[in-house]
C-alpha positions as CSV (number, residue, x, y, z in Angstrom):
1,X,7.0,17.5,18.1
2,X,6.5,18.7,22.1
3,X,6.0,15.8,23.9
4,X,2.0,16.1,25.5
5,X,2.3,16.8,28.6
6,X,-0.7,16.2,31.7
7,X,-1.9,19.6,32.8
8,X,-1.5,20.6,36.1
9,X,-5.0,21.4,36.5
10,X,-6.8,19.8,34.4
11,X,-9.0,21.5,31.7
12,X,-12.5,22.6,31.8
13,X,-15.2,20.2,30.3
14,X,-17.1,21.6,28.0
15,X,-13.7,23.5,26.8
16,X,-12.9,20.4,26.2
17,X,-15.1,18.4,24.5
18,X,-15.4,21.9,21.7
19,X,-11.2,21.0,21.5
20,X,-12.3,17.2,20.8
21,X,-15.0,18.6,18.7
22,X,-12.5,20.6,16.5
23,X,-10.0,17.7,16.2
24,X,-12.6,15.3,14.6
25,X,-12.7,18.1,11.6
26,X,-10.2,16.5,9.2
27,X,-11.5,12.9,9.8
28,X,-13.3,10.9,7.5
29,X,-17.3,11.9,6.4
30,X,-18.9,8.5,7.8
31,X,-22.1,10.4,8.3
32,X,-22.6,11.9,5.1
33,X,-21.8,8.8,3.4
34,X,-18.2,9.2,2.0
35,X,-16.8,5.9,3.6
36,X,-17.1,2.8,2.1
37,X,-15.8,1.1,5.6
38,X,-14.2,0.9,9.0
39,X,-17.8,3.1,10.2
40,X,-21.5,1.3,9.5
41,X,-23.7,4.6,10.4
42,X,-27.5,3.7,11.4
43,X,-28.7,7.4,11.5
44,X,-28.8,9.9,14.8
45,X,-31.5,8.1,16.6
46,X,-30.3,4.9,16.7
47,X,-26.5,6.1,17.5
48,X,-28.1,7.9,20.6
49,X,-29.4,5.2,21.9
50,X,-26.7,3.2,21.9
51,X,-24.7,6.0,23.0
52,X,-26.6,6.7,26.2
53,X,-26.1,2.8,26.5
54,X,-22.9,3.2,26.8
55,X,-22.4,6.0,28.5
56,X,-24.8,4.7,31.3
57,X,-22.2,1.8,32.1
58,X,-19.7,3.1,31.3
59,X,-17.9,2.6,34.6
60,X,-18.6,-0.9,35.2
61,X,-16.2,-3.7,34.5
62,X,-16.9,-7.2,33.0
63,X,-14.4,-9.1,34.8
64,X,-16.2,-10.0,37.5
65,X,-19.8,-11.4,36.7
66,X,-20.6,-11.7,39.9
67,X,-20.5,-7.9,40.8
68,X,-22.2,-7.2,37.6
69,X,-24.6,-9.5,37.2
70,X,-26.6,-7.1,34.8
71,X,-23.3,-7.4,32.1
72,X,-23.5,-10.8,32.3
73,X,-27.2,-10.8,31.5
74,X,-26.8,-8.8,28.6
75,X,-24.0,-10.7,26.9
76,X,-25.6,-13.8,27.2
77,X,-28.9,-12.7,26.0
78,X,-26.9,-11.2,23.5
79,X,-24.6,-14.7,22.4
80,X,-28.2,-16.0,22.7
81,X,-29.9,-13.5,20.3
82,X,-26.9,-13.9,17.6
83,X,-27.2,-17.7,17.9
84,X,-30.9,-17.3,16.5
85,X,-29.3,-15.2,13.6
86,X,-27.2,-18.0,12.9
87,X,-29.6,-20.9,13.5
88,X,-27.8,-22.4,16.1
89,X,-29.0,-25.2,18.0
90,X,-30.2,-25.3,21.9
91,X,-26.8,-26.4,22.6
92,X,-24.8,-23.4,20.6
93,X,-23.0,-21.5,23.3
94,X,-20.3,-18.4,22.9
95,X,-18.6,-15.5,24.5
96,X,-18.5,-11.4,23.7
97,X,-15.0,-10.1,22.6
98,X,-13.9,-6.7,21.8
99,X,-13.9,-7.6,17.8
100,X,-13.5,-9.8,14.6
101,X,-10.2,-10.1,15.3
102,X,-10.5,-11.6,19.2
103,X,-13.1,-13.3,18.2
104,X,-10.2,-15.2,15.4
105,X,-7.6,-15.0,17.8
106,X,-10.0,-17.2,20.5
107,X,-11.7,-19.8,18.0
108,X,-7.7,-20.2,16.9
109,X,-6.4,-20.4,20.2
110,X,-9.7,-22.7,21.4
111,X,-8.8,-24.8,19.0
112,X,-4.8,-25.7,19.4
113,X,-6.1,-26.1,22.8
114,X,-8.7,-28.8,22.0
115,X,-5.9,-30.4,19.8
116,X,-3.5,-30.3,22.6
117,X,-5.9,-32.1,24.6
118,X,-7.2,-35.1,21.8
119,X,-4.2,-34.7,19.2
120,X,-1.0,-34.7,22.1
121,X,1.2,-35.7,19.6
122,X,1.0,-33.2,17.1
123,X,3.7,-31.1,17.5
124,X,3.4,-28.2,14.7
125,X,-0.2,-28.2,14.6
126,X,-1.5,-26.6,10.9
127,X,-5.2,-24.8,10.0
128,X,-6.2,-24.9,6.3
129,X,-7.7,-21.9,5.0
130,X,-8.1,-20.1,1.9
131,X,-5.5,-17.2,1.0
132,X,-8.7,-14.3,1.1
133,X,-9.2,-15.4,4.9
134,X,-9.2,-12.6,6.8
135,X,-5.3,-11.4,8.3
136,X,-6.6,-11.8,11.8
137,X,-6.0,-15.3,10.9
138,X,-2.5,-14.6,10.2
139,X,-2.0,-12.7,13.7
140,X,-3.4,-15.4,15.6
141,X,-1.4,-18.3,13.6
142,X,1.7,-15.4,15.0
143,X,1.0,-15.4,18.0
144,X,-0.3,-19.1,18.8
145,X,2.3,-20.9,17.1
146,X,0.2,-22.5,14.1
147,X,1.2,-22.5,11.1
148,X,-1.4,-21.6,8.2
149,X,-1.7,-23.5,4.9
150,X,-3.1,-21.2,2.7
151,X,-4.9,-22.5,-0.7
152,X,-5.5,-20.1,-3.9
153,X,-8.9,-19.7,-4.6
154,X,-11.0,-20.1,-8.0
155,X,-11.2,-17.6,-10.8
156,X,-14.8,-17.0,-8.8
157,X,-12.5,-16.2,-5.5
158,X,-13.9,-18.8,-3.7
159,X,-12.0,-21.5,-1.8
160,X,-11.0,-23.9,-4.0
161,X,-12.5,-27.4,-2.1
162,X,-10.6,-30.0,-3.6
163,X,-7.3,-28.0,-3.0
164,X,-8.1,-27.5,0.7
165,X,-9.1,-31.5,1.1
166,X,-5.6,-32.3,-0.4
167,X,-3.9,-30.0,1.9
168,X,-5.3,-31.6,5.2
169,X,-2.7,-33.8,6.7
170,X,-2.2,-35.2,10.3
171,X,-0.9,-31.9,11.4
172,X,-4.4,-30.3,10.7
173,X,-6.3,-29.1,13.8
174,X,-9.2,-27.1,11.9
175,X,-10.2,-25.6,8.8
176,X,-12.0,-22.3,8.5
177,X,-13.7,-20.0,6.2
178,X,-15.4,-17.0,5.1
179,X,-19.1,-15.7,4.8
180,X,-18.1,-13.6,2.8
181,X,-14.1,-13.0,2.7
182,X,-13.4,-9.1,3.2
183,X,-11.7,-8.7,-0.3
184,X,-14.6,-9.3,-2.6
185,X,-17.6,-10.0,-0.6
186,X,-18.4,-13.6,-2.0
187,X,-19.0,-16.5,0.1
188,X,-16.9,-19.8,0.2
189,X,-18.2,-22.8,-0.6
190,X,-19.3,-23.7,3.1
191,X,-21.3,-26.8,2.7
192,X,-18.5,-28.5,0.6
193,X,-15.9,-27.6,3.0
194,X,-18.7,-28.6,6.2
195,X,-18.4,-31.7,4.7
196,X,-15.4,-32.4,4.3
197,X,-14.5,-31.2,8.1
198,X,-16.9,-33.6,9.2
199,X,-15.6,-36.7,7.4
200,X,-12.1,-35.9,8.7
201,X,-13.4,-35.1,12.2
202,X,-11.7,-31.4,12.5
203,X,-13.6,-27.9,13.6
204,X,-14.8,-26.3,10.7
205,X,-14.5,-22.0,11.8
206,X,-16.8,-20.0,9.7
207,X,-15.6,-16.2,9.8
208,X,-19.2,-14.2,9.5
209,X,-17.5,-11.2,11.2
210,X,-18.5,-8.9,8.3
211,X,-21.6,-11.3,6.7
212,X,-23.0,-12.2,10.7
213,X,-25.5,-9.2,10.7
214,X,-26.8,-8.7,7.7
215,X,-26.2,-12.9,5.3
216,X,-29.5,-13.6,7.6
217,X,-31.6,-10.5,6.4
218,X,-30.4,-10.4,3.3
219,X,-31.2,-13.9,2.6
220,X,-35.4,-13.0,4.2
221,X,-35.3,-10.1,1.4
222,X,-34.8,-13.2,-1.1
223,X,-31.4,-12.4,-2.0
224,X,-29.5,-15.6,-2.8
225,X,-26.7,-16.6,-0.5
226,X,-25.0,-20.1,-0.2
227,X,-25.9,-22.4,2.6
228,X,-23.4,-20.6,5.1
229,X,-24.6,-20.5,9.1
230,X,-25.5,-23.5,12.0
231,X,-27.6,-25.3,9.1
232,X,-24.8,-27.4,7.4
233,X,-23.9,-29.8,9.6
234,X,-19.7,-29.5,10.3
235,X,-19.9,-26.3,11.0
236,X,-18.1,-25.9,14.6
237,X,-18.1,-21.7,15.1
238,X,-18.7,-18.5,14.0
239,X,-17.7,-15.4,14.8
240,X,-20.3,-12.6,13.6
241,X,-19.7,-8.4,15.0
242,X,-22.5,-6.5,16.4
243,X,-20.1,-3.2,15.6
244,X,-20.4,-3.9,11.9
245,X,-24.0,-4.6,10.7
246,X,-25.2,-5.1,13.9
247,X,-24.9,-1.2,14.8
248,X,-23.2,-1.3,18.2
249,X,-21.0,0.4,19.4
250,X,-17.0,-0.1,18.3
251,X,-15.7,-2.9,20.8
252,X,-18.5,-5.7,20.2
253,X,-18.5,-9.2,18.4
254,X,-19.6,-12.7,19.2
255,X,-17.8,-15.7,18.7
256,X,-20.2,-18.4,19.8
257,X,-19.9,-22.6,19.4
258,X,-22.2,-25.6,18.8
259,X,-21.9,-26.7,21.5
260,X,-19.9,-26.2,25.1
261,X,-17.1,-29.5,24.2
262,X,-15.6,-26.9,21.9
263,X,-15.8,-23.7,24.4
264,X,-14.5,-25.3,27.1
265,X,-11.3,-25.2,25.1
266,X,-11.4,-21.0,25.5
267,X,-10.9,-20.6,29.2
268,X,-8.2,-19.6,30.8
269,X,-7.9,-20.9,34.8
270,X,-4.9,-19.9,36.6
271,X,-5.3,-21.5,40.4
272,X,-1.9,-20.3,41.9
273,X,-1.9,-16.4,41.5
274,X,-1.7,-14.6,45.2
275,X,-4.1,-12.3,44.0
276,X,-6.3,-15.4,43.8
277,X,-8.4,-17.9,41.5
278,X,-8.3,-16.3,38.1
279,X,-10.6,-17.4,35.6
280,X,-11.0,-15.4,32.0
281,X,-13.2,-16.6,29.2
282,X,-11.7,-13.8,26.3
283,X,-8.7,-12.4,25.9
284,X,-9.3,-9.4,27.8
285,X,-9.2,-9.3,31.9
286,X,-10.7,-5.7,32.4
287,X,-14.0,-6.0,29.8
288,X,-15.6,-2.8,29.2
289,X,-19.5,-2.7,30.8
290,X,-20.2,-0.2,27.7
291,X,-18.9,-2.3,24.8
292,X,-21.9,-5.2,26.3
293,X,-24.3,-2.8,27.2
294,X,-24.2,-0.8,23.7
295,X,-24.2,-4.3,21.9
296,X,-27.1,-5.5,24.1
297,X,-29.4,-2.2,23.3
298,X,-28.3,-1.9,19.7
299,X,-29.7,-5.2,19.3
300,X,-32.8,-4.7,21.3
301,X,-33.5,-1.3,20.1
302,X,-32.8,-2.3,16.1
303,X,-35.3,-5.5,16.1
304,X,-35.6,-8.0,13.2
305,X,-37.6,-4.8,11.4
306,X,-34.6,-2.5,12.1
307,X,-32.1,-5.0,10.4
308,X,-34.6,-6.2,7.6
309,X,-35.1,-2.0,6.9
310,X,-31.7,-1.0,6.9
311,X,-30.6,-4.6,5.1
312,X,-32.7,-3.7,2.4
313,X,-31.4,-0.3,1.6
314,X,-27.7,-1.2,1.8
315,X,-28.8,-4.5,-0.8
316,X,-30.7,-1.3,-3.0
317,X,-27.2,0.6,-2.8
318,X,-24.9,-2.4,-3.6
319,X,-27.4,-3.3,-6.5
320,X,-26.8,0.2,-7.7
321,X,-23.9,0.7,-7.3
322,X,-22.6,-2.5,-9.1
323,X,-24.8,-1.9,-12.1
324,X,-23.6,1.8,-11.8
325,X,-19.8,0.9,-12.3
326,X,-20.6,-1.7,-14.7
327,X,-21.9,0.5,-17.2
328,X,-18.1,2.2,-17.4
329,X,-16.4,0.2,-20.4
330,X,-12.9,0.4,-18.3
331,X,-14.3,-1.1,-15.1
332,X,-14.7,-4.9,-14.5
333,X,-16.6,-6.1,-11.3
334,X,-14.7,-8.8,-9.3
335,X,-16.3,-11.5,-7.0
336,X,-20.4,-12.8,-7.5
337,X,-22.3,-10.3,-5.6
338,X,-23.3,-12.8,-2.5
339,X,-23.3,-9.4,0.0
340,X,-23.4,-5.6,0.2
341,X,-19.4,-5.6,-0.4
342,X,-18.6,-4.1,-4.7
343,X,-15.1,-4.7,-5.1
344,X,-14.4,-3.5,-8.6
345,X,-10.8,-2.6,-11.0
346,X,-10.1,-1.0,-14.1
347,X,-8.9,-2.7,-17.5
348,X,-6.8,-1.0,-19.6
349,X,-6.6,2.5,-16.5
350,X,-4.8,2.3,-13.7
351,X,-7.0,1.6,-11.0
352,X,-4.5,3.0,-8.1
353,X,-4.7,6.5,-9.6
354,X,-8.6,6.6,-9.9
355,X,-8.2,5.5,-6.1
356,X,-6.2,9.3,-6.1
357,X,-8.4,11.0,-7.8
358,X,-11.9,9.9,-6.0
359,X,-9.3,10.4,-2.4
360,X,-9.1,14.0,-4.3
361,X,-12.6,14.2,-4.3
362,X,-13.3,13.9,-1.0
363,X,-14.0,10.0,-0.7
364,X,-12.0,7.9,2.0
365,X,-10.9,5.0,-0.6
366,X,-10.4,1.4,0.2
367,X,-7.3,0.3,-1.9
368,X,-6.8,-3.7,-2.5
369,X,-3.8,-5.8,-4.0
370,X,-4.1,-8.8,-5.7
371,X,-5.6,-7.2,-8.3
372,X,-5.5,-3.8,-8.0
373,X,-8.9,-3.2,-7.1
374,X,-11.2,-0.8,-5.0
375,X,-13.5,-1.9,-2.1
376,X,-16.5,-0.7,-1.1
377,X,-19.0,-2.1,1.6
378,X,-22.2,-0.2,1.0
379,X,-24.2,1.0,3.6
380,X,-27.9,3.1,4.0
381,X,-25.6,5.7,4.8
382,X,-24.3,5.5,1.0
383,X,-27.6,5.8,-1.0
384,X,-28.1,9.6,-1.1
385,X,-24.4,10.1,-2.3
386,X,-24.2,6.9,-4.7
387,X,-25.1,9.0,-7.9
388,X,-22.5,11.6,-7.1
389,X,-20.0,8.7,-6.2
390,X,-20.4,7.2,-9.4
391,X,-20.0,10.2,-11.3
392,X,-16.8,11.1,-9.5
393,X,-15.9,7.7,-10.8
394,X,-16.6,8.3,-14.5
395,X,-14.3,11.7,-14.0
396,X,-11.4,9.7,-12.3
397,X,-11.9,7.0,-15.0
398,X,-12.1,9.9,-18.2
399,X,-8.9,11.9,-16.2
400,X,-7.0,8.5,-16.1
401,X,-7.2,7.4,-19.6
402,X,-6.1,10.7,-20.7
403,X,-3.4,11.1,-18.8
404,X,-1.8,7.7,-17.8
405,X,1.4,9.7,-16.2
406,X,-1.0,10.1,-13.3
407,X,0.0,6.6,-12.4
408,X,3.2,7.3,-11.6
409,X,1.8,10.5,-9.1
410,X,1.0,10.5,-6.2
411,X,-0.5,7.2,-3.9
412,X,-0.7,5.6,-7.3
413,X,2.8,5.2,-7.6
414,X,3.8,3.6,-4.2
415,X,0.7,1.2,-4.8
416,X,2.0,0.5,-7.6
417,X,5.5,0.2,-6.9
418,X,4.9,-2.2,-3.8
419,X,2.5,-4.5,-5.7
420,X,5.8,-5.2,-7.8
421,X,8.3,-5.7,-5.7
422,X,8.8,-9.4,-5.5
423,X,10.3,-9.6,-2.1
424,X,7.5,-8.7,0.0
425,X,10.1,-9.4,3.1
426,X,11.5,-5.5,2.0
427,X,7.8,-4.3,2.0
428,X,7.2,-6.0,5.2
429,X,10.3,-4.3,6.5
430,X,9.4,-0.6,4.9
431,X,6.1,-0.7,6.6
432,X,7.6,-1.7,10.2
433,X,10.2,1.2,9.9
434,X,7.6,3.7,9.0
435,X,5.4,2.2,12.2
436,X,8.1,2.3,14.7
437,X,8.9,6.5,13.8
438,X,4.7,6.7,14.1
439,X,4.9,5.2,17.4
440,X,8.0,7.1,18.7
441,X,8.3,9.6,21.3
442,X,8.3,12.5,18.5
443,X,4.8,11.0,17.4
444,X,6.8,9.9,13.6
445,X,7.4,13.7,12.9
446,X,10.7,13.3,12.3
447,X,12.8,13.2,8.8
448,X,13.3,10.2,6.5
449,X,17.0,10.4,7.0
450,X,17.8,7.4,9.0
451,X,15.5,5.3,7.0
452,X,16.6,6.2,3.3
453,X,20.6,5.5,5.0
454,X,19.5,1.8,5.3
455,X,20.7,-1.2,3.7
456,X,17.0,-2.1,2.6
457,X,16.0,1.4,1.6
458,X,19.3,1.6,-0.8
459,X,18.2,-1.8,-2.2
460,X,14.2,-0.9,-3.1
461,X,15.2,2.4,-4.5
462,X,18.3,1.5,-7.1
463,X,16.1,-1.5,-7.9
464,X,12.5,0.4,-8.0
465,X,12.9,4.1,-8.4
466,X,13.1,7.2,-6.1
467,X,9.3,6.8,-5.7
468,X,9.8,4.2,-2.5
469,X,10.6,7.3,-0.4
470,X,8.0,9.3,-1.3
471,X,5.6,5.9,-0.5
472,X,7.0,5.7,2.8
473,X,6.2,9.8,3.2
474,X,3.0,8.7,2.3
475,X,2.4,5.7,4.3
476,X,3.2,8.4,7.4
477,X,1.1,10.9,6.4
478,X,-2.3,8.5,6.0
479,X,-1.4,7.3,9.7
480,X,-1.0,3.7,8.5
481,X,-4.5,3.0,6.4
482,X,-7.6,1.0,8.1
């Protein structure tokens, strides 16, 4: 591949943007409802709104309040406005980041902090979680030097409570949870675990990144959702996104605190910089005026009647679509239904090649491990496509069963193949070849050469088959999934 190259000119506008335009034709169909994630489409008027948002500060800078005072206005009113969601008390107090996973990073971070500051003498420090918390988790344990405990969870894939009371020791710093976990939608057993965070005197972090924006409005349309949000008692922080459910722009979350003894912990003050005093609350130092301004409007624009509307319709889709795929004999639903995320596998078919034969069809397809299984998070955007969607199902299903060598085909078989292979250290090391010839100068165009001559590669192919290299072709072709 020609290395890209700056023109010496620069290129006409509007030539442009038809270029941009052009490029966006093999991406995935968000607006005609072929994604079940990654993309939660509101319809054209709302998205212009927001866009114009945007667009009209785009230039400006978060960093420094004080020169954009109307930034800082609309991120508190907006940590104030999700507070409400979440019944927060007076006191409850929080930050914007950029996402779910700086709003993890922080509350992880915010909390070794606070440890270092009552616990000095613990050393390793340790968070108990359950194994379907989301990876973030794992990237900020990475990168912050604590180590997660992770507990199985129950045949209902909910954390297991007793299991994560035993495994708090003198190490612990927090505990955290999901409302709901990613994987299957359900959530964990919050009140239970409140508790038991409260008796030991540790945070409790709920992660409502996903459930933030639409738990609260699905629970006013009378669907049943455990105790979850500000009102059990132990809860410390939640992180909820406006760019999921809450229809902002990409680049918005909230990650706000009961109260200011636990956000003080988030700062970072550095006093002897020549540049100056430098204070940051997030992770970022530059903070994008849009990414605020876009969450601030979505919010403002939407209303409690725009969330309840749109709440209701994704519920009417995720109701459909469950009883829908229930009605195939081969398909068994997994987790209890608490949200607008179906996460469903086959019995007796494998469910990676159905995954290749809806991708066939046009659908972008979430693939899990752990089971096998398929994810879907339903959206408004889904409900004029659900009957089609559920027919291409059927077809996969039908195709499957009749010809089970499809399973050794195509995505099917390196799914398949990696979900086996008991070292997951050689997975682990497949994936970071195949991401450092992405991000190469020849933009990961080049051959599989060097990495089939390697000690690992010789290893997973005489113990699993020729079909490792053509996963790896794969995994480079998708562009490294979601």
């Amino acid at each position: 591949m020609e290395r890209a190259q700056l023109s010496k000119t620069g290129i006409d506008g509007e030539a442009l943007l038809e270029q941009m335009r052009a490029m966006k034709g093999d991406d995935a169909d968000f607006v005609g409802g072929r994604t079940w994630s990654m993309v939660y489409w509101p319809g054209d008027e709302h998205h212009h709104v927001t866009e114009r948002a945007n667009n009209l500060f785009l230039a400006t800078n978060g960093l420094n309040p004080f020169a954009f005072k109307s930034l800082r206005r609309m991120e508190r009113e907006v940590v104030q406005m999700t507070a409400g969601l979440l019944t927060g008390p007076e006191t409850t107090v929080g930050t914007m980041t950029s996402g779910g996973t700086e709003s993890i990073l922080l509350a992880v971070h915010t909390y070794r902090e606070r440890a270092r500051a009552r616990w000095p003498w613990i050393r390793h420090p340790e968070m108990v979680v359950p194994e379907t918390i989301h990876v973030a988790f794992d990237k900020a344990a990475h990168y912050f030097g604590v180590r997660l405990r992770k507990i199985p969870v129950g045949p209902d894939k909910r954390a297991d409570v007793r299991a994560m009371r035993r495994a708090i020791g003198r190490n612990t710093i927090a505990i955290a949870a999901s409302a709901p976990q990613y994987a299957h939608g359900v959530v964990d057993p919050i009140e239970e675990l409140a508790a038991i965070a409260e008796k030991k005197r540790i945070p409790f972090h709920v992660d409502a990144c996903f459930g933030g924006f639409i738990l609260p409005f699905l629970e006013r349309l009378g669907h049943p959702i455990p105790s979850w949000d500000f009102r059990v008692p132990g809860v410390t922080s939640i992180s909820a996104d406006v760019h999921k459910y809450g229809y902002a722009p990409k680049g918005a979350s909230v990650l706000v605190y009961r109260d200011m003894s636990y956000l003080r912990h988030q700062f970072f003050v550095s006093t002897d910089w020549p540049g100056g005093v430098y204070v940051s609350p997030t992770m970022q130092g530059t903070r994008p005026g849009g990414c605020i301004a876009g969450a601030w409007a979505s919010m403002m624009h939407m209303g409690e009647e725009g969330y309840l509307a749109l709440a209701a319709q994704a519920l009417e889709g995720a109701t459909r679509l469950r009883a829908g795929l229930a009605a195939i004999p081969e398909i068994r639903m997994l987790g209890a239904g608490h949200s607008t995320i179906v996460t469903w596998t086959c019995d007796g078919v494998d469910t990676y090649a159905v995954a290749d034969q809806l991708a066939e069809k046009g659908w972008s397809v979430d693939r899990q491990q752990k089971p096998p299984s398929i994810h879907c998070t339903v959206n408004a955007s889904n409900l004029p496509v659900l009957d089609t969607y559920l027919a291409d199902v059927a077809e996969a299903v039908a195709l499957v069963k009749a010809n089970p060598e499809l399973a050794k085909e195509g995505e099917a078989a390196m799914y398949g193949m990696m979900a086996k292979v008991p070292v997951r250290r050689l997975v682990s090391s497949s994936v970071r070849k195949v991401m450092e010839q992405m991000y190469a100068h020849d933009g990961g165009d080049g051959d599989l050469d060097e990495l089939e001559s390697d000690d690992w590669m010789s290893k997973m192919v005489d113990k699993y088959g020729p079909a490792v290299i053509d996963g790896l072709d794969r995994i480079r072709a998708m562009g490294g999934r979601r």
